[in-house]
N, C-alpha and C positions, 0 to 999 in steps of 0.2 A: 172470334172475339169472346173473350169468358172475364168478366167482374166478380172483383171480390171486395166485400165489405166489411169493414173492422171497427169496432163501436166500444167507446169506455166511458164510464161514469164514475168520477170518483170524487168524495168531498173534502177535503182538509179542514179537521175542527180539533180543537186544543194541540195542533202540532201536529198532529197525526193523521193516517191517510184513510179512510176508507173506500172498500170495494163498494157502489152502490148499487150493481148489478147483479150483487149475493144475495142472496137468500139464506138466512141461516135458518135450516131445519131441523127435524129431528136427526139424520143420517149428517150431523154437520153440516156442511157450507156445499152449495149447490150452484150452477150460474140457470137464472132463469130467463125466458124470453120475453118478461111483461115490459123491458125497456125503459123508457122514461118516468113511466106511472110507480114502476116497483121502488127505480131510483130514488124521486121524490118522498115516495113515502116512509124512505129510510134517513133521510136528510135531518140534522140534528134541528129540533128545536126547541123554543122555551117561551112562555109567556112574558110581555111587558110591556109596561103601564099603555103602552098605545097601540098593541098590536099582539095577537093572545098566540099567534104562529108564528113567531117570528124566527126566521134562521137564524144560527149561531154558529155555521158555517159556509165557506166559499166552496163551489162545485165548480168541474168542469167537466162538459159532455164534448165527446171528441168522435167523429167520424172519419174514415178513411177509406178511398175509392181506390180501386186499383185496377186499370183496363188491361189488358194484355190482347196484345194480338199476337 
């Protein structure tokens, strides 16, 4: 039996998609393995009157399992 695991994070903010699982470095765009933490902290946001982090776009974290025997 061997599993395999497939994992994406991406946000859609002004229309547009982004990777949240990139790290953009100096060698350009790299995928890293900080997972949900790196995600987040790439996640657009902005201050307002009731709330100073607030997102200003929708994400979706998606897992996939795959069993094979």
């Amino acid at each position: 039996v061997s599993y395999h695991l497939e994992m994406s994070f991406f946000e859609v903010y002004n229309e547009k998609i982004h990777d949240l699982l990139v790290c953009k470095g100096e060698n350009g765009q790299r995928k890293q393995p900080s997972w949900l933490e790196l995600g987040n902290k790439q996640r657009a946001t902005a201050a307002t009157g009731m709330n100073d982090k607030s997102s200003r776009s929708h994400s979706v974290f998606t897992l996939v399992m795959t069993q094979t025997k």
